[in-house]
N, C-alpha and C positions, 0 to 999 in steps of 0.2 A: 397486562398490568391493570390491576382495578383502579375506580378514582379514587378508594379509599386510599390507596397505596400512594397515588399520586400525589395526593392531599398529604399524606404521614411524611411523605419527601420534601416538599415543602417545608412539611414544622421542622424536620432535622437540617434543610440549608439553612432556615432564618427561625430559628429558634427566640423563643420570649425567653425560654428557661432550657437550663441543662444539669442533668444531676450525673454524677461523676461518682460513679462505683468502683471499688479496688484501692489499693494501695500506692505504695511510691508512683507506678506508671500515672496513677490519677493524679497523682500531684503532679507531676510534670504538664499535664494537659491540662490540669486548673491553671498554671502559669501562661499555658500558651495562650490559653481564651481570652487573659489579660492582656496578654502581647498583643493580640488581634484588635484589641480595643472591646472585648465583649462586654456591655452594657447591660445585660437580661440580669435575672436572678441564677445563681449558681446553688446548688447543692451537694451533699458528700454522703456516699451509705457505707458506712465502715462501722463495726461491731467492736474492734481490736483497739480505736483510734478516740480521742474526743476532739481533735483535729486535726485536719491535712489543711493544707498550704493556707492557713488560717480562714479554712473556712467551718462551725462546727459539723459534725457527724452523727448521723443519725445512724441507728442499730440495722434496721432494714428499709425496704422499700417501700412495705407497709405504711411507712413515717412519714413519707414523702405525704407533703400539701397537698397536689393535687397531682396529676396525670402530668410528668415532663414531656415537652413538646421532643427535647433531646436527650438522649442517655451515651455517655462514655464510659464501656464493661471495659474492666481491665481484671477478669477474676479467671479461677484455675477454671480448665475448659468443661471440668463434669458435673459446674455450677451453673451452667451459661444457660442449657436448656429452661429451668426451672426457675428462672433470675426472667426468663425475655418470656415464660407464660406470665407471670407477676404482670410484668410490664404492659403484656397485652392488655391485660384482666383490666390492668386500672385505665387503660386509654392510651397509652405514652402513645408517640407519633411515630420517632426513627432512632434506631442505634447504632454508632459505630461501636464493633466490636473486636478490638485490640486483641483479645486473648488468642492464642495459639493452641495448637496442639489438636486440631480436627482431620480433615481431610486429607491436609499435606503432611500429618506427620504418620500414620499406622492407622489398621480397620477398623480400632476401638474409637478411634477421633471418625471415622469416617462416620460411625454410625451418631455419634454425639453430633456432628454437622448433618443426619437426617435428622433426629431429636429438633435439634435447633431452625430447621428451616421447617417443619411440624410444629412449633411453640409460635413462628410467626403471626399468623392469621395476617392483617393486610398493615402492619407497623412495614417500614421501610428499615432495612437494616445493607448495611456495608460492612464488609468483610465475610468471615471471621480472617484473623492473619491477617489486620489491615493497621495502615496508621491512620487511615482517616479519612476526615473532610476538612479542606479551608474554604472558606467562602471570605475571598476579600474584599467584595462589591458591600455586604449586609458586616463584614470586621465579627465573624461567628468562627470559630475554629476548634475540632475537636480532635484535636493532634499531638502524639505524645514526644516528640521532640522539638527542638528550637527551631524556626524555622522562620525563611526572609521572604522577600516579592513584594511588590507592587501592583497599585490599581491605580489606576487614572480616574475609574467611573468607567471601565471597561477592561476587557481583555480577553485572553484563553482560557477555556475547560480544559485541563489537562488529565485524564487519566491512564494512571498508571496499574502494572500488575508486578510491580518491583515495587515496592516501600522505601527501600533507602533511594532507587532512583529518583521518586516522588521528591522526598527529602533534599539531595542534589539538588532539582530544578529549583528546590526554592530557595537556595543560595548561590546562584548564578550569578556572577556579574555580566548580566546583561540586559537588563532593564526590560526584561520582557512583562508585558501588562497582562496582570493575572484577573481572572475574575474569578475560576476555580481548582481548586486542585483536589482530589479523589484519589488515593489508594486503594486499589479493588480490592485487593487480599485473595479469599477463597471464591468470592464471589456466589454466595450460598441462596445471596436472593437478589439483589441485582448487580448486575454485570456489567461491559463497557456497551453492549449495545440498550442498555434503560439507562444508562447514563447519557451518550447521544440521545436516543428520546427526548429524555426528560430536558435536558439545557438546550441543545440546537437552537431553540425558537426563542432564546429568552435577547431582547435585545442588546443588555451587557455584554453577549459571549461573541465577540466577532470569529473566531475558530474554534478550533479544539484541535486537541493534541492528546495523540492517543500511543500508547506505548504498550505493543500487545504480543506477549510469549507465543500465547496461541488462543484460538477461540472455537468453541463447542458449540455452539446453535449458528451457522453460516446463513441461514434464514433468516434468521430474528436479525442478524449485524446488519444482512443485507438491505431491510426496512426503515432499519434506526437509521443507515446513511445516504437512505434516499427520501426520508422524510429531513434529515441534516443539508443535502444540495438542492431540497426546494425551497426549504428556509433561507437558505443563500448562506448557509454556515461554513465555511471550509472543513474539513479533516486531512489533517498531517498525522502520518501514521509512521510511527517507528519498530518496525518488525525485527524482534529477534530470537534465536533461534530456530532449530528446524525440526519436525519429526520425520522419524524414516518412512522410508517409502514402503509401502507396504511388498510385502513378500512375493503375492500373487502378478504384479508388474515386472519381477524382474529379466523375465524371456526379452521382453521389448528393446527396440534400441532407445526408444523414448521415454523410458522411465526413469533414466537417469536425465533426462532433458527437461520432465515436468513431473519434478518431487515437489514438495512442499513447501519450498519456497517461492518454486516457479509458480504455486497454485494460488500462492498467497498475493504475489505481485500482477497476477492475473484478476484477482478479484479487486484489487484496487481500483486498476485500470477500469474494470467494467463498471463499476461506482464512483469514478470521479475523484477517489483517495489520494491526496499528493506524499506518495511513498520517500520516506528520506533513510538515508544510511549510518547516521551517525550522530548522537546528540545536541552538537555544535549544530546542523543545519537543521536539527528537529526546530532549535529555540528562536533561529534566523528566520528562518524560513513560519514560523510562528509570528513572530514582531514584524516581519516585513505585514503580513493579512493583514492583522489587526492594529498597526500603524496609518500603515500607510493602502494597504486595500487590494482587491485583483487588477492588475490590468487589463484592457480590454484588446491588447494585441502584445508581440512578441518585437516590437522598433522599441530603439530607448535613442534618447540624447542623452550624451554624458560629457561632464565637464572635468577637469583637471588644472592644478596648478605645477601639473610634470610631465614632459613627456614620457616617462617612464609611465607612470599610473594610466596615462594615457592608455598604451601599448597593452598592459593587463589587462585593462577593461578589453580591449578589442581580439585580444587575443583568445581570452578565455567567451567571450561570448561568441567567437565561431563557431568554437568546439561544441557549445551546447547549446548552436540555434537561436539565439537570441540575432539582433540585427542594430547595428546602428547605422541609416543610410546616409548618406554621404548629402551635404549641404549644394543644393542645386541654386542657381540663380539668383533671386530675390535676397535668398537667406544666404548666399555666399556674399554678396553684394552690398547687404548690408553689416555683418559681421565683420566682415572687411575695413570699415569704414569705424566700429565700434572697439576696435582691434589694437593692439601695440603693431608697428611695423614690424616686431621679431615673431609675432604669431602668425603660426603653418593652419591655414585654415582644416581643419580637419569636423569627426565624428568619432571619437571620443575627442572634447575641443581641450588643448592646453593652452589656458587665456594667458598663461606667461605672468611673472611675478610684475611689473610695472604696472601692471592694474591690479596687485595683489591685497587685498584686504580694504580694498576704499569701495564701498557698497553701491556709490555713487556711478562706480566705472563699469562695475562686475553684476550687478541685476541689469544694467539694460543688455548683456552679454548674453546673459541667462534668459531675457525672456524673449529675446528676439530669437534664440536658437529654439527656446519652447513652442513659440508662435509658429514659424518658419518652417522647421523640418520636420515633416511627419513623424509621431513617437506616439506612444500612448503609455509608455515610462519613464521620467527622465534620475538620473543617479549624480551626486557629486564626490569624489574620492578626496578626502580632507582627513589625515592623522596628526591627533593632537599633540602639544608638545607634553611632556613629562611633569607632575608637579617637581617644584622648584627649578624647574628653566622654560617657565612659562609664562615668562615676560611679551614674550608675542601673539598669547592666546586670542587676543582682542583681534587680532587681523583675520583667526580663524572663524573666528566666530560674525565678524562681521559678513564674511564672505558667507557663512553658512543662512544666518540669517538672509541676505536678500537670494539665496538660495532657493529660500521655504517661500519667501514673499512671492516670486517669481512661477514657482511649480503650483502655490493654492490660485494665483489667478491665471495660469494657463487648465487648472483642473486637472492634472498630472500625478499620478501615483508617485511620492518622491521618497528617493533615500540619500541621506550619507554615509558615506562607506570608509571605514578604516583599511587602509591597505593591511595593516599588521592586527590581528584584532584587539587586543590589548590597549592602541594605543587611540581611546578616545575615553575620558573621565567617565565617571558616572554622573557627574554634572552637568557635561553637554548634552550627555544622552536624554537626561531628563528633558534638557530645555527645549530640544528637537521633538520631541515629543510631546509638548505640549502647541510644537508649532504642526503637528501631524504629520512632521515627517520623519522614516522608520530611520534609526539611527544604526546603523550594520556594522559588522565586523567581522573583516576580512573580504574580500575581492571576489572569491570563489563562492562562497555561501552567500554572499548578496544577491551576484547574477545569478545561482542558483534560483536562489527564491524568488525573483523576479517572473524565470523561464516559468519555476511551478507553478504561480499564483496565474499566470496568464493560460497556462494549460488548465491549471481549476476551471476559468471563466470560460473558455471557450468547450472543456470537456462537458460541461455543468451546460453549458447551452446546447449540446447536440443529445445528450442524456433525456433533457427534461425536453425537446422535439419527436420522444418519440414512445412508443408503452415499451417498457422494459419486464420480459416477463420473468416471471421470479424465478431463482436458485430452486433446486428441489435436492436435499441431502437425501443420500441415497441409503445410508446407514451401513453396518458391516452385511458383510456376506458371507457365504461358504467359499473355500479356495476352489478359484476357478478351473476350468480345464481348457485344456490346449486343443481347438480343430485343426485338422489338416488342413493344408491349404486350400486343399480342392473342398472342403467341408465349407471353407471358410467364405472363398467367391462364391459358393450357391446361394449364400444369406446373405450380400453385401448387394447395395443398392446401388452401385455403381458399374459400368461395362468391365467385364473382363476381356482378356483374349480366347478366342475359341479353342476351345478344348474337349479334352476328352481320359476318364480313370477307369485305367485298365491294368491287367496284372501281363506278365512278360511277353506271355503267347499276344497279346492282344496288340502289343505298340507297333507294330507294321501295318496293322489292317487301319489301326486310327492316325497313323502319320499318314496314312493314302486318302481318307477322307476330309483332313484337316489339310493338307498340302504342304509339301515343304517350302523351307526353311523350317523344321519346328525347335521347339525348347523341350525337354526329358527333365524331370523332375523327380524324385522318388518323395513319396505320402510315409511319415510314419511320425508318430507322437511323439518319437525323441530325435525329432531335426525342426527343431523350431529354428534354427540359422543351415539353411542347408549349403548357403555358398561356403561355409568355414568346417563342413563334411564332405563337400566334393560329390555333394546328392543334386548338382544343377548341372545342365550339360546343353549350350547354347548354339544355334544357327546348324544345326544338324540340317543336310542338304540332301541325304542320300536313305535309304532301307541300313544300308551297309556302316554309315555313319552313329545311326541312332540303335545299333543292335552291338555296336561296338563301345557305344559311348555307356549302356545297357550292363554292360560287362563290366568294364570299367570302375561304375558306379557302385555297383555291389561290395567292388572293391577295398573305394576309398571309406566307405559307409562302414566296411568292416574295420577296417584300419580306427579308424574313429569313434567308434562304438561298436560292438557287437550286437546290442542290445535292439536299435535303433533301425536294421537290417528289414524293408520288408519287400513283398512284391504287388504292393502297390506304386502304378507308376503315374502322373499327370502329364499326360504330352497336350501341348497348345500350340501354336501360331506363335510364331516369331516376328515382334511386333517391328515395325519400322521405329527408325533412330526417332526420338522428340526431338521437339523445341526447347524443353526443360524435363526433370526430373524435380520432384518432390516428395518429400516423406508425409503423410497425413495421417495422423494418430489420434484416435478417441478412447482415452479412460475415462472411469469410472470412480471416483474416491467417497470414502466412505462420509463426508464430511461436505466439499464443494459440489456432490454431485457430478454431472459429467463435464469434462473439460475436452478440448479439441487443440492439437500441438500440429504447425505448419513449418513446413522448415526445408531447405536445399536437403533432397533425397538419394539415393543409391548411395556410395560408397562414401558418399560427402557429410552424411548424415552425423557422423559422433565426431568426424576430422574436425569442420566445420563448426559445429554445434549452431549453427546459424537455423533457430529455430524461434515462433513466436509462439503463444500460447492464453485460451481465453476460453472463458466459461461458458457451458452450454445452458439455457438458447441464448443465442447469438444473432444478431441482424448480418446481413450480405454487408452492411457497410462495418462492422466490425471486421469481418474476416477481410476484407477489402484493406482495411486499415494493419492489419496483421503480415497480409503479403506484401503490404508497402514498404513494410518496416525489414523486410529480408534480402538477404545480398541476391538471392536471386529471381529475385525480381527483373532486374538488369534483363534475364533471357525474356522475361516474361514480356517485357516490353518491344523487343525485337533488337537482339544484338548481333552486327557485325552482316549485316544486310540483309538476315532470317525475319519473317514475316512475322505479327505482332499476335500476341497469344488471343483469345476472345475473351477477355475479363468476364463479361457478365455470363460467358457459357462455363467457365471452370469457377464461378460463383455460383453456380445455378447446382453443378456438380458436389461441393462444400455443402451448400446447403440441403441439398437431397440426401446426403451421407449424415449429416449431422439431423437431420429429424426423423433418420431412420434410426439411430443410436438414440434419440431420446425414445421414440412411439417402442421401442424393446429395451431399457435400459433395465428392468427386472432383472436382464439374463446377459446379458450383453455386458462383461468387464474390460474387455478393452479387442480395438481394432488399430492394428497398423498396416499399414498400405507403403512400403517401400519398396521400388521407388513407384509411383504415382505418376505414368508417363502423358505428359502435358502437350498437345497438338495444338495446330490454330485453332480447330471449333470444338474440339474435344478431347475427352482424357479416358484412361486406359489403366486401369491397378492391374499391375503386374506383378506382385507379389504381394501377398494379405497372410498376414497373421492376427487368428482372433482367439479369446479366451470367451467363456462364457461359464455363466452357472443357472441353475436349476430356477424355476419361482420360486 
């Protein structure tokens, strides 16, 4: 992105002026910029008109005074190109471009949106297929429907690649503090990774919130949000839907285990992205950052005037690793003492209704348990009463208040949380929020965001500890081809078992050199799954075992395929029983580059699906962190009196595989290794399936 660019960005956030081309659509966004409070000079180019929304009309652009800092195009799409050269010519700075009908509709628009990003030069434009920009920090808006939100003097970048979703967020009741919201549209010149760019650093935006279909340059996003988490900017990312997995993956067991979704929650992870599933926790988990801020650990204090609300909190923060510890000595001892006799001293604490609502009783409650028990979040569970039986709101509020008093002088990330979410005003929420505490709604989306925002801070700190080396997209390829297995262990950088590829006459001579117990295997392009053709034949002990199992095999191969049928055989060594089994998979995508998938191996592999998955290069303590997160790990560690696996030797292993898959990724589309048999000091692939393709 040029500075010119950068600069042209600027005049279309915070515009002096805006001139508004097109029709009805223009009118509706002359209204908004009213709505917004827009103060600039406004203009109208309509030829048809000698007014819209009472402002007059000029014939063309030509008319125009001087150079608009902002332009709102609301005209038919085969006028756009020729409409944004004008624009350049005379200086304009940046244009939202509402019109439709390019890229996402047929080829004719496709080429009208090269046209049109060819007519740029360095003006900053959003869209085309966009609704727009608000900027509610500068009250600037260039957006063609009605639309709500708030600014404190701070908030969320929200960008979206749905327009009516955009739309949604900004009539949410839920008091989420906005700073901007973007509709990307086509995204013809810039996209959501120049929009992280561009805002991360600005100090109005405490997050951003990003709502992304899909994304085309996984380099360029991967830059913009690691220039976003050294800013200290958070990213809540809302991913929806999925593209197919591509064609040439699907031999593998793991391609159904790391499609495109799996790729995408992979790359968050590897950036520090706090991935949410559902719009409700997008906006939550939003207003919790920019309220109330990261925590700097995963203990909370939580207060209640129920046992019940109590029991939610603690219940739901098992399940998703949050902590509240338990009140030891000082702090039981004095809580005790600050306490109704009917209160059960606990962690989430039910201070019991006889101190209910008297601020006097209930802050030193709150700040002794803040002081006292380790936390680095503290929460309060308060649902307000209904308008018209809100006669007792005052008790709520008082309690809330010495709530807020209590969490700003302990220095505490704080919320109040509606158990039901519905049931807290828009009036309380405001006033919580001027007291900096995040006002939440609902139980589960609180502690949510709680868990994420502490996993931002502490992901954000071991990221920016260390050089993260970049994504590399690998782009499309030609359809790969399938090696044999025994094709496949000569290229893999990892021990095999000793073997030997020979055709019928030869399996006697290389079972006597290799020693029995061996393994028989038949070599042919169309047994990529040889156990489910009956082409493997295991712990052969004899001449007589391995020439029968030889016969056999031919057999079940024929039954199975005819096709498939050859006289190439692989006999190897019959490995001793592991410690563990694991699957180890490295694809190739045309988009993330390479990825690497860990997961419980052999028969366990699709039952299971207990598999983790992360972008290649990768550090040892990522892949470390991957096998942490797997059910069997358990063996890994030593189960059931079996000796403990060598972490750093089958780390050492990962990573010798994994930069031998990058130093050949040219040609290299994908390897899987099941099962991947795991010893105390060392591992052993026992079966490898690779694709590969051409330079």
């Amino acid at each position: 992105m040029t500075p010119e660019k950068r600069a042209n960005f600027q005049r279309l956030l915070t515009p002096r002026h805006i001139v508004f081309v097109g029709g009805t659509d223009a009118a509706i966004a002359i209204g908004e910029a009213r709505r917004r409070g827009f103060q600039g000079q406004m203009w109208v180019v309509n030829p048809k008109r000698e007014t819209l929304n009472g402002l007059p009309c000029l014939d063309t652009l030509a008319d125009l005074p001087e150079a608009p800092d902002a332009v709102f195009l609301a005209i038919p799409a085969p006028f756009v190109p020729e409409a944004i050269t004008q624009l350049r010519e005379m200086g304009a700075g940046g244009i939202v471009c509402y019109s439709a009908g390019f890229g996402e509709a047929h080829d004719e628009g496709r080429g009208l949106e090269d046209n049109l990003r060819d007519a740029l030069g360095d003006m900053a434009l959003i869209g085309p297929n966009c609704y727009g920009l608000i900027n509610y920090v500068g009250n600037t808006a260039l957006w063609p429907f009605a639309h709500g939100g708030e600014c404190p003097g701070y908030g969320a970048a929200i960008l979206t690649q749905s327009g009516m979703f955009s739309s949604d967020i900004t009539m949410a009741q839920r008091s989420l503090p906005m700073a901007y919201m973007i509709s990307a549209g086509n995204q013809a010149d810039l996209g959501l990774a120049e929009f992280i760019d561009l805002l991360c650093d600005r100090d109005e935006v405490r997050a951003i919130g990003v709502h992304i279909e899909g994304l085309s340059d996984i380099p360029t996003f991967e830059r913009a949000a690691l220039k976003a988490l050294r800013a200290g900017t958070p990213i809540v990312a809302l991913k929806t839907g999925n593209s197919a997995i591509g064609e040439s993956l699907t031999l593998s067991h793991t391609g159904s285990l790391a499609g495109s979704a799996t790729l995408y929650q992979a790359l968050f992870q590897r950036l520090g992205i706090i991935s949410v599933t559902n719009p409700s926790q997008f906006l939550e988990t939003l207003k919790y950052l920019c309220v109330a801020g990261a925590p700097k650990g995963r203990q909370m204090v939580g207060f209640t005037c129920s046992g019940g609300g109590a029991t939610m909190l603690a219940d739901h923060a098992e399940t998703i690793g949050l902590e509240f510890p338990t009140p030891r000595d000082e702090a039981h001892a004095t809580l005790t003492d600050l306490l109704p006799p009917i209160a059960t001293l606990s962690n989430p604490l039910d201070y019991t209704t006889p101190i209910w609502g008297q601020p006097d009783k209930t802050k030193p409650v709150f700040a002794a348990a803040m002081e006292l028990i380790p936390a680095q979040a503290t929460v309060l569970v308060q649902d307000y009463p209904a308008e018209g039986l809100d006669e007792s709101k005052h008790f709520y509020t008082n309690d809330g208040l010495a709530f807020a008093e209590a969490a700003d002088q302990a220095g505490l990330p704080a919320a109040i949380c509606a158990t039901i979410p519905e049931n807290m005003d828009a009036a309380t929420r405001q006033l919580f929020i001027e007291k900096g505490v995040a006002p939440m709604q609902g139980i589960h989306e609180t502690l949510n965001a709680v868990r994420d925002a502490a996993w931002w801070a502490e992901r954000r700190g071991d990221i920016l500890s260390r050089t993260l080396e970049p994504l590399v997209a690998s782009g499309s390829q030609p359809n790969p081809v399938l090696l044999s297995e025994a094709e496949g262990k000569a290229r893999l950088a990892l021990p095999v078992p000793k073997g030997a590829l020979v055709n019928a006459e030869g399996l006697s001579q290389a079972a006597h050199d290799i020693g029995y117990p061996v393994v028989l295997k038949m070599m042919s392009a169309g047994l990529a799954h040889k156990t489910e053709a009956g082409a493997v034949a295991l712990g052969l002990g004899s001449e007589a075992e391995l020439l029968d199992a030889a016969q056999d095999m031919r057999k079940a191969v024929q039954a199975y395929d005819p096709n498939a049928i050859s006289d190439n055989y692989l006999v190897e060594a019959m490995s001793p029983a592991p410690l563990a089994e694991l699957v180890v998979a490295i694809r190739r995508d045309p988009q993330f580059g390479m990825a690497m998938t860990l997961g419980s191996g052999g028969i366990l592999v699709e039952l299971l699906g207990d598999t983790a998955t992360f972008l290649l290069p990768a550090s040892q303590a990522d892949m470390q962190s991957a096998l942490d997160s797997l059910k069997v790990s358990k063996l890994l560690n030593g189960f059931r009196g079996k000796p403990k696996v060598n972490r750093a030797a089958l780390l050492s292993a990962l990573q010798t595989l994994a930069e031998h898959a990058l130093a050949h990724q040219a040609t290299i589309a994908e390897i899987e290794i099941n099962p991947l048999f795991v010893y105390e000091d060392n591992v052993i692939a026992i079966d490898v399936l690779m694709q590969v393709t051409t330079e």
